[in-house]
N, C-alpha and C positions, 0 to 999 in steps of 0.2 A: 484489640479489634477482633471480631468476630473471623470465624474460618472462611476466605473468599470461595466465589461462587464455584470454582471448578476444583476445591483441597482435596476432594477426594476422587480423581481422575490421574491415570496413572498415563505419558505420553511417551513410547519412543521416536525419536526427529532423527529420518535417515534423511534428511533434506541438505539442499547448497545453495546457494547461489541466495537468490533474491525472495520468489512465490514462498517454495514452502519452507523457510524458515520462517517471511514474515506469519504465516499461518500456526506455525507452532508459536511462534513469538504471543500471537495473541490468547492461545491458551494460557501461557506459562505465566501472565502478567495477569490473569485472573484464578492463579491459583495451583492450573496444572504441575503437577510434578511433571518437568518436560527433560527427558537425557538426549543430549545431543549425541550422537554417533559420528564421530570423522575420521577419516584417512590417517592413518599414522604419518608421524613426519610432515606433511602436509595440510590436513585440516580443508576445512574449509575455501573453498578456491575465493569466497568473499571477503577472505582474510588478506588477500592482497590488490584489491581495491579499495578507492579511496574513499573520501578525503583520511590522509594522515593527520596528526596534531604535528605543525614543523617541517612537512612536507616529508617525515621517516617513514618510508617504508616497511612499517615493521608488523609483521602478521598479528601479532597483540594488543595494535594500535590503531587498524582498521575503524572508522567511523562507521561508516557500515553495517561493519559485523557485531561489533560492540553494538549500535543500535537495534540491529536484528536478533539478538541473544541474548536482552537479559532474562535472569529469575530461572536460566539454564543451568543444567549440569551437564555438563561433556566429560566423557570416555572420547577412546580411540579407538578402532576395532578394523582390520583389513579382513571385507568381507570376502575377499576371494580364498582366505584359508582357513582351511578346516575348522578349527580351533577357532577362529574370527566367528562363523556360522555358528557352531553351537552356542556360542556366549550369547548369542543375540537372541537364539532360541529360548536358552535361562533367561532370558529377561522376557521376553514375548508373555511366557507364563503369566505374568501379573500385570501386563499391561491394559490398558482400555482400549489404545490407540495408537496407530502405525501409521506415518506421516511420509512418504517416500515420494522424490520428483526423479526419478532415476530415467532412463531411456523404456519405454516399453520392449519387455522380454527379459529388461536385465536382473531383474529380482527372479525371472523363473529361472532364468540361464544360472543365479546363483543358489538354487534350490530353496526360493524365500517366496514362492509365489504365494497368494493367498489362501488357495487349496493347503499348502504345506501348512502355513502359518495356524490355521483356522484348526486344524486337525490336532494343534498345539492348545491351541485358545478357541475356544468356537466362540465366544462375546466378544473376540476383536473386531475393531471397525479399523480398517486399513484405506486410509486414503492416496490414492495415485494420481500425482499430478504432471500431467505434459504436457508438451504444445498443443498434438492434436486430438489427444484420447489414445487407449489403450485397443482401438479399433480402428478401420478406413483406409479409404488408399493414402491418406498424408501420415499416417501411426510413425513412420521412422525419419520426416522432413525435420531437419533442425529448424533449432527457431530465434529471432532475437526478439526484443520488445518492441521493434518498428515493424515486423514480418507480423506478429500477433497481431498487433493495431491496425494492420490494413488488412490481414483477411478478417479480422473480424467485425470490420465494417466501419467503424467509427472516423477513421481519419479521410473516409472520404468527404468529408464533410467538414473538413478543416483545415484553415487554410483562405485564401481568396480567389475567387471564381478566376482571374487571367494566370493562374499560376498554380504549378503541384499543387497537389495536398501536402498537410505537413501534419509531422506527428505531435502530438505533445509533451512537452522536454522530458528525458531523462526515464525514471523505470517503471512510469505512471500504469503499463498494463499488467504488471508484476505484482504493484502492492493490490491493484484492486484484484488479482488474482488469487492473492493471498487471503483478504478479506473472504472472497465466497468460498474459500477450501475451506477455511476456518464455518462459517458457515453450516455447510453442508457435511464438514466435521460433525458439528454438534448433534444438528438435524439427524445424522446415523446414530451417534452417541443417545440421543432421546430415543429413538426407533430401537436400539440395541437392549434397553434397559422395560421395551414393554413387550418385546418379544420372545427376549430372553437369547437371542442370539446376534453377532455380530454382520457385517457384510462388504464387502468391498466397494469404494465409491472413485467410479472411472471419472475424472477432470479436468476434463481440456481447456488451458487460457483461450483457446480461437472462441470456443464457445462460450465460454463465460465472456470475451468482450461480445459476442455476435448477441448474449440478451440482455448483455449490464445495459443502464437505465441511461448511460451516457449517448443519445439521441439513435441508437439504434433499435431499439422495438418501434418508436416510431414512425422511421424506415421503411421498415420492414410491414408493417401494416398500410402505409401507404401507397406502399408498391402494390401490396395486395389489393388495394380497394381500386387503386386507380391507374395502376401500369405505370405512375410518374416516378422520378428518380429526382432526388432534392439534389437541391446545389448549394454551392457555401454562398455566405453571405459576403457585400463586400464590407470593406474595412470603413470607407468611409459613409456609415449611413444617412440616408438622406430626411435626418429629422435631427433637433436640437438636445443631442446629448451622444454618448456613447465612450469608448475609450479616447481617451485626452490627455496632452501634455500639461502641465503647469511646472513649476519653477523647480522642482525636485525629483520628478516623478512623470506619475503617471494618474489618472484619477478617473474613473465609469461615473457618467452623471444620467438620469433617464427622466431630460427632461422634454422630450418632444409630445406629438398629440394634446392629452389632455393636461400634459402634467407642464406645459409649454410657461401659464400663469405662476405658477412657482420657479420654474427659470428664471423669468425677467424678474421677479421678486426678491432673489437670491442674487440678480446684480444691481438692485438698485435700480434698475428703470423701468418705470411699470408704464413710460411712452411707447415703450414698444408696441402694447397690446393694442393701442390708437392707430397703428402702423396696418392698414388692408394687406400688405404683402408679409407681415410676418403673424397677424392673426390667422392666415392659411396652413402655418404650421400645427395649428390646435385640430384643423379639419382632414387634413390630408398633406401628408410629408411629400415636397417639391423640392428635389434637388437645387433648382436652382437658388429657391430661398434660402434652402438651409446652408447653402455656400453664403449666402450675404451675411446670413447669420453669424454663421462663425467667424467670421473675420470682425466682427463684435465680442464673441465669447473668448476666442482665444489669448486676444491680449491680457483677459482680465484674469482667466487663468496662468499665464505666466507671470504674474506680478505677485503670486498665494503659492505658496507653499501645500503640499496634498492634504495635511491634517486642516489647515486655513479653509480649502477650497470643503473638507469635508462636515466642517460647522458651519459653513455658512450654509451648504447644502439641510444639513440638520434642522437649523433655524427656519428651515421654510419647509419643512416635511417631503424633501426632494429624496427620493429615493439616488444613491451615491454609495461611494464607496473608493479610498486610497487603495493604491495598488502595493501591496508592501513589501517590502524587500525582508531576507531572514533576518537582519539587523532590526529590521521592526518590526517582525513579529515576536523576537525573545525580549523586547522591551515593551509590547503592547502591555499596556494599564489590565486589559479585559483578559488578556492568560495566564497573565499573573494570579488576576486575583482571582481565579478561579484553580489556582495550583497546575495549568497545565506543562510547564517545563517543569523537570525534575532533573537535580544534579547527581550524578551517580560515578561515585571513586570504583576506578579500575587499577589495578596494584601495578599493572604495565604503564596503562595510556595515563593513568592521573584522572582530573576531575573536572567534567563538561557537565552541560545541559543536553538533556536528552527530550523529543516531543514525549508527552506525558498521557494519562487515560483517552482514549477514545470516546468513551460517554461515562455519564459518574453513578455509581448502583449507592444506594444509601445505607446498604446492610451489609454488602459482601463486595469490598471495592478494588478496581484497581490499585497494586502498590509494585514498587520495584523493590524486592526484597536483596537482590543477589547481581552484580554487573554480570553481562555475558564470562561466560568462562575460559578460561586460557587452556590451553590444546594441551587436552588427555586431563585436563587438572582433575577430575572426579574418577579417574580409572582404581583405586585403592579402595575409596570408599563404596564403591557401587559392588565391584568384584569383591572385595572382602566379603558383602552380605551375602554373596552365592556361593560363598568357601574357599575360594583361590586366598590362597595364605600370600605373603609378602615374595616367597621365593618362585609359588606359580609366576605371581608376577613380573620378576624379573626375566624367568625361563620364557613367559610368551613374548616380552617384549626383544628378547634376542631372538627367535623366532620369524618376528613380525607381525607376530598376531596383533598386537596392542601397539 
């Protein structure tokens, strides 16, 4: 196979948690040389969330983490001591790219600000990521994934109009956080390579969900034109389709307005359309109809299965779709054959399936060459290439350095 798109990009990952690993993650799976940097003794604090394999809590068994770091290479490095700092400077030398989600201040407070770094490397691109930017009155507010979702605007908007907003489960504003660091990574990375110099790139998740494409520029443009403020929609809409129960699941059908004739088609009765009160469904959605309706559709939906419900939908060019649970997405026919799970042995955790390429490059592809790395595994061979003999080694890691 040909050298992937990013073989010749060099990345140090001072990153934790969630955002900017998954942002180095996606370098490192199209080729980046990416070194992970963590905490001695500790590691990565995502190394102790879960899911485990077996419910063990074992920092090298992390699902997580393991999913968040392959094709890495990890050291260990305590950057509060001396010795810790300069190793990272020897490595700065050669690198492309500086990936840090630390607190703002704490990279200058450890003498690693960008000014220092730059003066080392002037073609580094150093990306900083944090809740609210590296500027403003919120610069020092912690943050979780539900605080980002709602100042950033989107969860207003979701949810059902008689009740909170609710966020969307689990670390859904972290990875797309991740996605636009990586991004805007590269965007400097190209910028750096026509200018001949590198530059620091300030990245706030609030602001990256306040323009991500998830119904907030809309919003925000609306407000603009019109002073009005959207509201969420309710749950049960008043036309012949939407989110639906059948016999296993869950299943989206959109079959109201005009798409109403492929409904009744899709169950066998095309008497309906002879029906004055439910051919009003084709012209204009009436709650009250569409209650009669469904007490039609639903039963036929509980007797089908979501795959059942999603061919017959098929069959009649109905726009549909099964609600799938992870057991059906690692046995879908369509990800398979398109190679998107990939099985990848870890010398800890053993051998899972992992989600696979993001999108497929036909010359220079995604591949998972290496499982994420177990804590300090790469300290010998990375410090070797900068001189530290076997007994430096030992002397920094009684230290603490390493």
């Amino acid at each position: 196979m040909a050298d992937q798109a990013l073989s010749d990009v060099k990345v140090l990952d001072l990153t934790w948690h969630i955002a900017g690993p998954y942002c180095t993650k996606l370098l490192a799976d199209f080729g980046a040389d990416v070194i992970k940097v963590e905490r001695p003794a500790e590691g990565d604090p995502s190394r102790r969330m879960g899911p485990f394999p077996g419910d063990d809590p074992h920092p090298e068994k992390s699902g997580l983490f393991l999913h968040l770091n392959t094709n890495k290479r990890g050291i260990t490095l305590n950057l509060k001591s001396a010795k810790g700092r300069n190793i990272l400077k020897e490595l700065i030398r050669n690198a492309d790219i500086l990936v840090e989600n630390f607190r703002p201040g704490v990279m200058a407070c450890l003498g690693l600000d960008y000014e220092t770094l730059a003066a080392i490397n002037p073609g580094l691109v150093m990306t900083s990521i944090s809740n609210f930017g590296q500027t403003g009155p919120y610069r020092d507010f912690k943050a979780t994934d539900i605080v980002e979702y709602a100042l950033g605007g989107p969860m207003f908007s979701t949810g059902i109009p008689e009740r909170e907003p609710l966020k969307l489960y689990n670390n859904v504003v972290a990875y797309q956080a991740g996605v636009l660091a990586a991004d805007a990574t590269m965007i400097a990375l190209y910028g750096r390579d026509i200018r001949g110099t590198g530059e620091q790139i300030d990245f706030s998740i609030m602001e990256a969900m306040a323009g991500h494409i998830d119904r907030t520029p809309t919003m925000r443009i609306m407000y603009q034109y019109t002073g009005d403020i959207n509201t969420r929609l309710p749950v049960t809409q008043a036309f012949a389709g939407g989110v639906l129960p059948c016999k296993d699941g869950y299943v989206t059908l959109l079959g109201g307005s005009i798409f109403f004739p492929k409904m009744v088609k899709m169950l066998g009765m095309p008497e309906l359309l002879q029906n004055p009160r439910f051919t009003s469904l084709v012209e204009q959605a009436k709650p009250e109809v569409a209650e009669e309706f469904f007490s039609i559709l639903l039963p036929w939906l509980l007797e089908r299965t979501k795959l059942e419900v999603w061919e017959a939908a098929q069959a009649v060019q109905m726009l549909s779709s099964p609600h799938y649970t992870p057991e059906d997405l690692v046995n879908d026919p369509h990800y398979n054959a398109r190679g998107f799970w990939v099985d990848i042995d870890h010398p800890v955790a053993g051998r899972f399936k992992f989600p696979g390429a993001p999108f497929i490059m036909s010359e220079t592809a995604w591949q998972i060459k290496t499982p994420a790395p177990t804590l300090g595994q790469h300290n010998a061979e990375i410090l070797n290439k900068l001189g530290y003999t076997g007994e430096d080694l030992v002397e920094l890691k009684q230290q603490g350095a390493i």
